[in-house]
C-alpha positions as CSV (number, residue, x, y, z in Angstrom):
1,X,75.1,-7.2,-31.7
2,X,73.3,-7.1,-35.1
3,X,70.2,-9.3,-36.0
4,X,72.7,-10.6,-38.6
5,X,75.3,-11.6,-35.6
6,X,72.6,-12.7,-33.3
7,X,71.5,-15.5,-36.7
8,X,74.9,-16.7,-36.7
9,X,74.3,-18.5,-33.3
10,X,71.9,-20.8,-34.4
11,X,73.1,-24.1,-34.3
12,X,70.2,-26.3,-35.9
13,X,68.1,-26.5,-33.2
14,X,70.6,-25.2,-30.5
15,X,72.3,-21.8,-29.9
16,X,75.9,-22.2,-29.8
17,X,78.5,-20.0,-30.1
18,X,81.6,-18.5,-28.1
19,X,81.6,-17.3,-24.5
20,X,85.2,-17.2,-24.0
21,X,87.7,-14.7,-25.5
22,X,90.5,-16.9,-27.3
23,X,93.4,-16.0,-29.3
24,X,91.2,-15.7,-32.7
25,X,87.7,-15.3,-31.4
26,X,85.9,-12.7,-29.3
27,X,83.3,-14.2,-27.7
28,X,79.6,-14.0,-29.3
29,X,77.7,-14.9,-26.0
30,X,78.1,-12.0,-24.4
31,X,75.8,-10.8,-21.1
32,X,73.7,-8.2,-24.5
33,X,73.0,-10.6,-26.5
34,X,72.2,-13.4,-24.1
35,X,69.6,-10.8,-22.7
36,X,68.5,-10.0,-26.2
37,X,67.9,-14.0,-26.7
38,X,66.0,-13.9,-23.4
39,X,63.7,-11.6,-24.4
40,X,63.4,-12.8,-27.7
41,X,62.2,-16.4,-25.9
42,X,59.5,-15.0,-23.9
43,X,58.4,-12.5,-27.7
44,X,58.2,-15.9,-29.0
45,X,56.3,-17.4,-26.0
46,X,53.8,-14.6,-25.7
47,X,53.3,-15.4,-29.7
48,X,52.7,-19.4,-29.2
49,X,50.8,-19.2,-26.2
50,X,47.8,-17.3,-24.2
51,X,50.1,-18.0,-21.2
52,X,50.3,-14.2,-19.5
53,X,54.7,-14.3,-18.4
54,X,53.7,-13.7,-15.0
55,X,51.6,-17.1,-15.2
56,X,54.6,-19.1,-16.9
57,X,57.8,-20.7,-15.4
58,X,61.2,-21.3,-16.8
59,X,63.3,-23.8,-15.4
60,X,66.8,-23.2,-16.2
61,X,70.2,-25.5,-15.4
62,X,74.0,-25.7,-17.1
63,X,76.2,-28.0,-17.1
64,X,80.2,-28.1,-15.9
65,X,81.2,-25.3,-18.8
66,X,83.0,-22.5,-16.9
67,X,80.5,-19.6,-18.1
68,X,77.4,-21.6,-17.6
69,X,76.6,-20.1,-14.2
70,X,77.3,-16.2,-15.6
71,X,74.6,-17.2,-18.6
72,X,72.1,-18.6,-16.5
73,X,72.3,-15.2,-14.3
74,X,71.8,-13.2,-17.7
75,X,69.0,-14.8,-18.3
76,X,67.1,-14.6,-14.4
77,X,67.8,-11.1,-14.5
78,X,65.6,-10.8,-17.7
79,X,62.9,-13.6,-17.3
80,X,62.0,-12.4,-13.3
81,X,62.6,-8.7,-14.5
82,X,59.3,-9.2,-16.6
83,X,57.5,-11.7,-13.7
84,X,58.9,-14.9,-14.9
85,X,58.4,-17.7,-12.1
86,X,62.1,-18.7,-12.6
87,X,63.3,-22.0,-11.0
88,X,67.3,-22.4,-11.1
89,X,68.2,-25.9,-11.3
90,X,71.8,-25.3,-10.7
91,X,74.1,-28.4,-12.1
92,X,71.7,-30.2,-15.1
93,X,71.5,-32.7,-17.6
94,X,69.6,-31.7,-20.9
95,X,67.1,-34.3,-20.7
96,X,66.8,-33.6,-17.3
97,X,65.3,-30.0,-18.2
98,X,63.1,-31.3,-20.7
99,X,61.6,-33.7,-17.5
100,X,61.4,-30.7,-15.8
101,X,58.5,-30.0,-18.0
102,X,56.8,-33.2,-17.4
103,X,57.7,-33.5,-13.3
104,X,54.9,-32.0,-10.9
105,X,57.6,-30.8,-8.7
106,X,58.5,-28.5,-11.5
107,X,55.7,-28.2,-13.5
108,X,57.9,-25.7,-16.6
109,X,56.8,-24.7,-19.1
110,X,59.9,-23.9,-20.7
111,X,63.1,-25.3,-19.8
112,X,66.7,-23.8,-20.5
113,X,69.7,-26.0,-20.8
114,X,72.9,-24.3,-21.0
115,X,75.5,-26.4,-22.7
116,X,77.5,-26.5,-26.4
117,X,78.1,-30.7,-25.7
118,X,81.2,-31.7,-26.4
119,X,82.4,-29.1,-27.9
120,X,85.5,-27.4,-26.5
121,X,85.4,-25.0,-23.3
122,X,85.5,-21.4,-24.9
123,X,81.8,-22.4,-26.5
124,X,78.4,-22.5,-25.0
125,X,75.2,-22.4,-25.7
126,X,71.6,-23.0,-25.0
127,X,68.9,-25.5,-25.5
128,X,65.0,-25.2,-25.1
129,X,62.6,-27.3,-24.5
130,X,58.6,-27.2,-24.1
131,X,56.1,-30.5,-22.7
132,X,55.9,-31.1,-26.4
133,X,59.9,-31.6,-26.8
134,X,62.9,-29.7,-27.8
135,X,62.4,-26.8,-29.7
136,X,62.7,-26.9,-33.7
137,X,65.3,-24.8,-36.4
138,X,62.1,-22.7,-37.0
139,X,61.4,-21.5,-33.0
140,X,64.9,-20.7,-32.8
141,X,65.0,-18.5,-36.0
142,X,62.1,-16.7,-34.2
143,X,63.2,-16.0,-31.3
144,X,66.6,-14.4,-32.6
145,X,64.7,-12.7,-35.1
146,X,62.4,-11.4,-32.1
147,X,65.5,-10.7,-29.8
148,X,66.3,-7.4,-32.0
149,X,62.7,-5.8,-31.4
150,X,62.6,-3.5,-28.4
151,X,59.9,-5.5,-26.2
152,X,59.7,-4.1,-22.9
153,X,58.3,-7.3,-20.6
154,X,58.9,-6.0,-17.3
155,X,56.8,-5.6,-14.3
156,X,56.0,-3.7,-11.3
157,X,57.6,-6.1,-9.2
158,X,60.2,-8.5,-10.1
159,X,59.8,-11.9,-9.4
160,X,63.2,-13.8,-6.9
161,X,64.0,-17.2,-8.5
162,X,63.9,-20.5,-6.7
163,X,66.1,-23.3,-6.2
164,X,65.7,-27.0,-6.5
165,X,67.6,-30.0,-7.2
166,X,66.7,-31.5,-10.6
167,X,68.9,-34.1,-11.0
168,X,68.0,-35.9,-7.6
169,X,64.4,-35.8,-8.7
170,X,65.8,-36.9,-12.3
171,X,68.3,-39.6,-10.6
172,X,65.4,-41.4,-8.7
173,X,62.9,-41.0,-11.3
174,X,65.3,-43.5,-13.9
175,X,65.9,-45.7,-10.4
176,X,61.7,-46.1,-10.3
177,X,61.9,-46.4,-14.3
178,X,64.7,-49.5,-14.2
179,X,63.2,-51.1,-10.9
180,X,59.8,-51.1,-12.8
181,X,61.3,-52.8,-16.0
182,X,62.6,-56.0,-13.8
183,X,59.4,-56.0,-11.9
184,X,61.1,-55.8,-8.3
185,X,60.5,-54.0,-5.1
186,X,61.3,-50.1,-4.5
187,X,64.1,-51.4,-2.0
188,X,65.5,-53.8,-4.5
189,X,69.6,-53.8,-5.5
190,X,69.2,-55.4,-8.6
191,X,72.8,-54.6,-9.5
192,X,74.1,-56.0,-5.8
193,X,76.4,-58.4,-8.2
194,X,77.8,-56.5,-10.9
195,X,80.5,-53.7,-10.9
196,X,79.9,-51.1,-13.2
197,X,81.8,-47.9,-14.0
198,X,81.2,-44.7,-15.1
199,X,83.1,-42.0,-16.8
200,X,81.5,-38.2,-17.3
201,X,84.5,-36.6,-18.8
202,X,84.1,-34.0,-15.9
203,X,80.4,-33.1,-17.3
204,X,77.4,-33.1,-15.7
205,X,77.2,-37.1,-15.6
206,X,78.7,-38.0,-12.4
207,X,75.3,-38.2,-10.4
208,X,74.4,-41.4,-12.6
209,X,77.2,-43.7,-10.7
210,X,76.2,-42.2,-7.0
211,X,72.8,-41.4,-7.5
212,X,71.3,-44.4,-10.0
213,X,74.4,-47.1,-10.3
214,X,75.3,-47.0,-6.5
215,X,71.6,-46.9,-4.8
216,X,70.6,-50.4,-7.3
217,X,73.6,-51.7,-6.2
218,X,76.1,-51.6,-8.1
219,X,80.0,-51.5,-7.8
220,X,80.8,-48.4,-9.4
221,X,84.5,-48.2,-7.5
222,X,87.2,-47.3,-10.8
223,X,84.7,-44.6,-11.9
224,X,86.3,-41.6,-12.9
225,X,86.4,-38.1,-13.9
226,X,83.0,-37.6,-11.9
227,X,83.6,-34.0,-10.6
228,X,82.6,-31.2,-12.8
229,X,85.0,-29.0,-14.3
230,X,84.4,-26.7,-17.1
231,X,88.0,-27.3,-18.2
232,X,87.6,-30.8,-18.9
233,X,91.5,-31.6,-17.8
234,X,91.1,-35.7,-18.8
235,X,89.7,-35.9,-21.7
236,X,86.9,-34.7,-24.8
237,X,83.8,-35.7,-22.9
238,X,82.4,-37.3,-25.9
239,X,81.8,-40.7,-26.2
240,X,82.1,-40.7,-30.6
241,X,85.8,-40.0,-29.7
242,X,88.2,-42.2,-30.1
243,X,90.5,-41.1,-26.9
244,X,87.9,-40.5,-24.7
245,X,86.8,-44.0,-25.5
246,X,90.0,-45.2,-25.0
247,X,90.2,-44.1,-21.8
248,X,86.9,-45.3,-20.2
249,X,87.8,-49.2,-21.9
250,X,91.4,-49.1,-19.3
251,X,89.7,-48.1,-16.6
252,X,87.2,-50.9,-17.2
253,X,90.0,-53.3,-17.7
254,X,92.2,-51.8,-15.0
255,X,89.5,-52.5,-12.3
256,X,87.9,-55.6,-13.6
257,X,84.6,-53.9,-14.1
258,X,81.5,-55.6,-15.8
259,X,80.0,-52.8,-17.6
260,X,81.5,-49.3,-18.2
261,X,79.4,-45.9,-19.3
262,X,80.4,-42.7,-21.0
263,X,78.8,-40.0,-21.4
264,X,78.9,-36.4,-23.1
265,X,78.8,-33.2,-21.5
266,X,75.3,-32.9,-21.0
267,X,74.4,-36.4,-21.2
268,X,72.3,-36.7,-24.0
269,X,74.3,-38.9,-25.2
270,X,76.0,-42.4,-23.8
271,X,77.9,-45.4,-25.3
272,X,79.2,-48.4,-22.9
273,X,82.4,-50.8,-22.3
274,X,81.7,-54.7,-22.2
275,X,84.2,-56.5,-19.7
276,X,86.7,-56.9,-22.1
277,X,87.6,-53.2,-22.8
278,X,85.4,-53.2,-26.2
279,X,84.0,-50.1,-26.9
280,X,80.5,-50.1,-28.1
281,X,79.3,-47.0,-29.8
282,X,78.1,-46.0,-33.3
283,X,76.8,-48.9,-35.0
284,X,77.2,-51.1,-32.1
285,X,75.4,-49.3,-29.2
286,X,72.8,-49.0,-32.7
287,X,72.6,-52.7,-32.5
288,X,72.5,-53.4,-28.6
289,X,69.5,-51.2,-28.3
290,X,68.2,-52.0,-31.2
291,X,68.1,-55.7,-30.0
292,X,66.4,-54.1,-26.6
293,X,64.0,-52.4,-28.3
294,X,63.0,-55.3,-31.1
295,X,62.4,-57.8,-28.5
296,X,59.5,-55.3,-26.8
297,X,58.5,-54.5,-29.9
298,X,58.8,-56.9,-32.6
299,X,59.0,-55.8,-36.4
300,X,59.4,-52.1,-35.4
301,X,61.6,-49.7,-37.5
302,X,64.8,-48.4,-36.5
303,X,65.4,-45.0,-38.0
304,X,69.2,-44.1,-38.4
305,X,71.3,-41.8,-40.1
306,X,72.7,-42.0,-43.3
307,X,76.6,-43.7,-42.3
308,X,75.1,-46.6,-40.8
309,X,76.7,-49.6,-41.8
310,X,75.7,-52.7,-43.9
311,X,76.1,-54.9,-41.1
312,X,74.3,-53.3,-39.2
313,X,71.2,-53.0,-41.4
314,X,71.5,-57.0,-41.3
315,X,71.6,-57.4,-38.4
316,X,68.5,-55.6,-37.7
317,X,66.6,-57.1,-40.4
318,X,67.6,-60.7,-39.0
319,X,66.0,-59.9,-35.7
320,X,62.8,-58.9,-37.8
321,X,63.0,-54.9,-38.2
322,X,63.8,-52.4,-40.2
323,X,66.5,-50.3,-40.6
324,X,65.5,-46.5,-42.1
325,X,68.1,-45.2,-43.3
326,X,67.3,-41.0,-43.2
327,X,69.5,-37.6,-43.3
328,X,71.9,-37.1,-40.2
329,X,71.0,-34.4,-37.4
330,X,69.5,-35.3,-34.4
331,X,66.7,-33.3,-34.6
332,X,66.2,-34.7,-38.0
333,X,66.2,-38.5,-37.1
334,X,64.0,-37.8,-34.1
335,X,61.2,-36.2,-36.0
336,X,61.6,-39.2,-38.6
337,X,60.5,-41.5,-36.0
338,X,57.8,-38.9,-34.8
339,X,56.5,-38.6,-38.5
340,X,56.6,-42.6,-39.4
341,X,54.4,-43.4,-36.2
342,X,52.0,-40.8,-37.3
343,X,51.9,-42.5,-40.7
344,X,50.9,-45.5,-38.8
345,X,54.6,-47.3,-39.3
346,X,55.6,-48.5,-35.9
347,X,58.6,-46.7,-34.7
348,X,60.0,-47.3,-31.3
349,X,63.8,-46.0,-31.9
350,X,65.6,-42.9,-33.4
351,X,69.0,-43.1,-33.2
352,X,72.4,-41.2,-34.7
353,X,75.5,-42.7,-34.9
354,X,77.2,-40.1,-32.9
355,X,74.5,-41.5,-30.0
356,X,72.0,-39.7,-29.9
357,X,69.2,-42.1,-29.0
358,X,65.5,-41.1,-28.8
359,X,63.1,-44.3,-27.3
360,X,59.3,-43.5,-28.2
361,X,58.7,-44.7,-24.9
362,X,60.9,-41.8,-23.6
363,X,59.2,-39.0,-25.3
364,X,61.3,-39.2,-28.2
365,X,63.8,-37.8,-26.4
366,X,67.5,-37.9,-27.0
367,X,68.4,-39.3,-23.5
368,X,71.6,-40.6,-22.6
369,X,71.6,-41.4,-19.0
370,X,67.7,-43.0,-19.9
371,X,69.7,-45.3,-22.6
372,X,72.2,-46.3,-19.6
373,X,69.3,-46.9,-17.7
374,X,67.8,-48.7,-20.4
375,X,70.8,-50.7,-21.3
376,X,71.4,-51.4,-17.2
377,X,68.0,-52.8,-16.6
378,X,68.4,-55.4,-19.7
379,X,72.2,-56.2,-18.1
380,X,70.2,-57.1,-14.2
381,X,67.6,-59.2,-16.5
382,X,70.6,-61.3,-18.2
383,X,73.0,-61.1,-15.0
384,X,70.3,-64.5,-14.0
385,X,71.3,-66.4,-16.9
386,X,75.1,-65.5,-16.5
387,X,75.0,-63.7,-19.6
388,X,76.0,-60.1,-20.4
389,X,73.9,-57.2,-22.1
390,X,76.9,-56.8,-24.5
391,X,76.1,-60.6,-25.7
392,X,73.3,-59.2,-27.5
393,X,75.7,-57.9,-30.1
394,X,78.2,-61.0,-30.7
395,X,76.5,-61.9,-33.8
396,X,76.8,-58.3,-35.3
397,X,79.5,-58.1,-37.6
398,X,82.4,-56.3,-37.6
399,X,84.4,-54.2,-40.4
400,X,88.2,-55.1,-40.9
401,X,88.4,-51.3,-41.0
402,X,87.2,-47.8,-41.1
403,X,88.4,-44.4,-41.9
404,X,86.9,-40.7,-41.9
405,X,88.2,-38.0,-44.0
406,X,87.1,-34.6,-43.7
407,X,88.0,-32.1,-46.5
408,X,87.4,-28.2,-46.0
409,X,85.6,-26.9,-48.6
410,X,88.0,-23.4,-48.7
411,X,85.6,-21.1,-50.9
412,X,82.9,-18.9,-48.9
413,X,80.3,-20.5,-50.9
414,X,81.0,-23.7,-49.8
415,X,77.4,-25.2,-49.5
416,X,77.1,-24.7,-53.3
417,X,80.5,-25.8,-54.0
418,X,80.0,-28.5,-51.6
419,X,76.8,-30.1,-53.4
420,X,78.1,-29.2,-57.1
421,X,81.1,-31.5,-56.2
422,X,78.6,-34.3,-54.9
423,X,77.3,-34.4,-58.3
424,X,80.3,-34.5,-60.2
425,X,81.6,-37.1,-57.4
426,X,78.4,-39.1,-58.7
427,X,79.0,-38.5,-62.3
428,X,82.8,-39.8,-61.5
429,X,81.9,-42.7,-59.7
430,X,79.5,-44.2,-62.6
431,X,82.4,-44.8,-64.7
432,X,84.9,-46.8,-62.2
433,X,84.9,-50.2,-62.3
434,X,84.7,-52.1,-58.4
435,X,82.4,-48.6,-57.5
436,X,78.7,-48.8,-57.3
437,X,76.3,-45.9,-56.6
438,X,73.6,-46.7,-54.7
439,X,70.8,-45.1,-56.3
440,X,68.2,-44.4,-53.1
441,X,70.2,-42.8,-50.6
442,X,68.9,-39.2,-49.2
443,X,72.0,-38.0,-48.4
444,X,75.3,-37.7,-50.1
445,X,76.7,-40.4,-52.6
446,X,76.9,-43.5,-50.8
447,X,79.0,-46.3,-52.7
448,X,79.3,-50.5,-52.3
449,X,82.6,-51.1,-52.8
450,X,83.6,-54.6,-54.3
451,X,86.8,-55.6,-56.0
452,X,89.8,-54.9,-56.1
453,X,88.5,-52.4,-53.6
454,X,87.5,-55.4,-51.1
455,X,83.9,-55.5,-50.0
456,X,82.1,-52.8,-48.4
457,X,81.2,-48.8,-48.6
458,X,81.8,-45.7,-48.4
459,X,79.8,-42.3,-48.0
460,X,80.3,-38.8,-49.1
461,X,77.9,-35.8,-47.6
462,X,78.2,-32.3,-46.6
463,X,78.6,-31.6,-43.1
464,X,76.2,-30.5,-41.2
465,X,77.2,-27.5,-39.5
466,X,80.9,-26.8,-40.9
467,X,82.2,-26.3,-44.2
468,X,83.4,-29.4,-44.8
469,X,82.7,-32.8,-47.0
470,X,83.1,-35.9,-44.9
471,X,84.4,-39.3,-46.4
472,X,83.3,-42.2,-44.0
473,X,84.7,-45.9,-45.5
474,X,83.9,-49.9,-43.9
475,X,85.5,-52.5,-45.8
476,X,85.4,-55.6,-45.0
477,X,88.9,-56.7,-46.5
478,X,91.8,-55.3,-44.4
479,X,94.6,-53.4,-46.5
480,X,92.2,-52.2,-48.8
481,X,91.3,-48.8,-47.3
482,X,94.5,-47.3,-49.5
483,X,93.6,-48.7,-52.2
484,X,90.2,-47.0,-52.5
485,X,91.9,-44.0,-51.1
486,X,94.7,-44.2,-54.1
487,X,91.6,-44.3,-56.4
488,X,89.6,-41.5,-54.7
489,X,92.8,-39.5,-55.4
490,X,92.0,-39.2,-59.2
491,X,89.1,-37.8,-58.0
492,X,89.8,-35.0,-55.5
493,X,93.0,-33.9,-57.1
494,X,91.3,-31.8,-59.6
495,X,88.6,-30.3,-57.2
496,X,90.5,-27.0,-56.4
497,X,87.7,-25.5,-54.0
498,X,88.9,-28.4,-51.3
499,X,92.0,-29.1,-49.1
500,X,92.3,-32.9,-50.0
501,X,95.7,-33.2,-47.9
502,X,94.3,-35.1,-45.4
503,X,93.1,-38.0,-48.2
């Protein structure tokens, strides 16, 4: 491959890119330039650190993705080739092989987590992580800048990797973590009376019911989807998406259960069930944690991404914090909260409405199975007072409705044509009656909506990583979604660089 086709994996902070053949895509991740990326890691480790390669170990896992095994024996082949100590962790989590950095049983100083998330099961991908966190847009544009060079890092004698089981040591580290939190003994079931469910959309997640739920005593019979398989036959394990949600809220209701957990692929991400088959994600699982985290740390700051709703934001400020309202990614929230603690603003949460949710008390790491854990421990505490975690919430208010609209921006230039028609969208909007621009948002044009377009808001931004403008609306009058849709029309008919079918 060409530096130029190695560049187009980057991902933000990831590497992502196809390592399947389909019917219109060859795949990208092919055993050359998954080499080349390995070698372009340890150019950029050699230029960080004083850290000789024969002195440094790489721990590397994958999750249930098909071609994750054939990666992950690309990249032993380089990394002990040049004296890597190389520890292969087998079936992972992506927080788990940030741990791995942190753990004295691993003791890595770099850790490698093979996964494209949610994404469908032609893609994969890697992520990298350090003891000081996952690695930034800037390390990665390194490293595939590095991968071209011809480095030759290999030794006299090659090192032979290891095995060891990560997630156990993972598993029983957030069993510790939640026993600690209620205060009770090592032995203690503090779940002995609650049934709880789990679904891991055949990902990497299933160890959280055997291996965490079970062993505090939980329920978990009705969980589902627990094996891995890289074909992911049930459902998008994704817990922003509507079917999969769907799908862990009847099993919950199906068998009765108190609690029910999703989570993504490679569970950096999580959203939960109440008993009554309500899913609570986006700005809700913002506003159950959120209620966590305010009550150990009163008057902190939130920091959220930009299509958090109103409700939300006052519901926060109710319980005496602050909502920061900052640019989507979640590298980009995450380093938000990192920055405002620096500036002496107390931060304890960084969350994305997809889920990502990073506690300062968890590295700042995006951690899903340590937000179940999180969200778990709080459920045990209530379980005394007959009360439910999910009670924390009943006074957050709800939306009559919501919509998203994404339109493809269909010129090659679309980041330029995408902003131009932000501006003119901004221009537009200043002139219709019922439509207010809100004039301090970083990102997009977001819009209070009032009559006759009901009460409420809606947001226009680029997307991140496609080219695409996404239209996210709340109002808080039902029926009234077409009507601001009707009006956006007048808008988007004339902009003839987008597909506006979908509107």
């Amino acid at each position: 491959m060409t530096q130029t086709d190695l560049k187009h994996l980057q991902n933000g902070s990831d590497i992502r890119g196809f390592a399947l053949d389909t019917e219109n895509k060859n795949k990208t991740l092919t055993e050359i330039s998954v080499k080349k990326i390995a070698n372009g890691l340890m150019g950029w480790w050699t230029e960080k650190t004083d850290k000789p390669l024969t002195q440094t170990t790489i721990t590397i896992g994958h999750d249930s993705r098909l071609t994750g095994p054939a990666i992950k024996n690309w990249l032993i082949d380089v990394f002990t080739e040049s004296g890597v100590i190389v520890i292969d962790a087998n079936m992972a989590t992506t927080p788990a092989l940030f741990m791995s950095t942190q753990y004295d049983a691993f003791k890595s100083d770099i850790g490698i987590m093979i996964t494209a998330s949610h994404l469908p099961m032609e893609y994969n991908g890697l992520k990298f992580f350090t003891d000081e966190g996952g690695l930034e847009h800037e390390d990665i544009e390194t490293i595939l800048s590095l991968a071209e060079k011809e480095n030759d890092h290999s030794v006299a004698v090659p090192t032979q990797k290891s095995e060891k089981d990560l997630l156990s040591v993972y598993a029983a580290d957030l069993v510790m973590k939640i026993r600690a939190a209620l205060n009770v003994n090592e032995d203690a079931k503090p779940l002995s009376n609650r049934k709880i469910i789990v679904d891991a959309g055949n990902g990497a997640g299933g160890f959280f019911a055997e291996q965490v739920l079970k062993v505090l005593g939980a329920d978990i019979s009705g969980s589902q989807f627990l094996d891995p398989d890289g074909t992911f036959p049930n459902h998008v394990p994704n817990p922003d998406n509507k079917e999969a949600m769907q799908s862990i809220s009847e099993a919950v209701l199906a068998n009765k259960a108190d609690l029910g957990i999703i989570f993504d692929t490679d569970v950096d991400r999580s959203a939960i069930v109440d008993s009554k088959g309500n899913g609570i994600n986006r700005n809700n699982l913002i506003g159950l944690i959120g209620a966590i985290v305010l009550e150990e740390n009163p008057k902190s700051t939130i920091v959220t991404n930009s299509p958090v709703s109103d409700h939300l934001i006052r519901f926060v400020e109710e319980m005496g914090g602050t909502v920061d309202r900052y640019i989507s990614g979640y590298r980009n929230v995450i380093n938000r909260g990192i920055s405002l603690n620096k500036e002496g603003v107390d931060c304890a949460l960084a969350i994305e409405t997809s889920g990502h949710a990073a506690l300062r008390e968890n590295f700042f790491l995006d951690d899903g199975a340590y937000l179940a854990a999180k969200i778990v421990a709080k459920e045990a505490e209530l379980i005394k007072d007959n009360k439910s975690v999910t009670d924390l919430i009943k006074h957050l208010k709800q939306p009559a409705e919501t919509e998203e609209v994404r339109f493809v921006i269909t010129n090659p230039d679309y980041k330029e044509i995408g902003l131009n028609t932000l501006d003119r969208f901004a221009d537009w909007v200043n002139n219709i009656d019922g439509f207010t621009l809100l004039p301090d948002n970083l990102e997009g044009e977001r819009v209070q909506l009032s009559e006759p377009y009901g009460q409420g808001w809606l947001l226009l931004r680029m997307s991140l990583h496609e080219p695409k403008l996404v239209l996210q609306i709340e109002n808080d009058k039902a029926g009234k979604i077409p009507v601001v849709k009707e009006k956006l029309k007048s808008f988007f008919h004339y902009e003839k660089d987008l597909d506006s079918n979908k509107l």
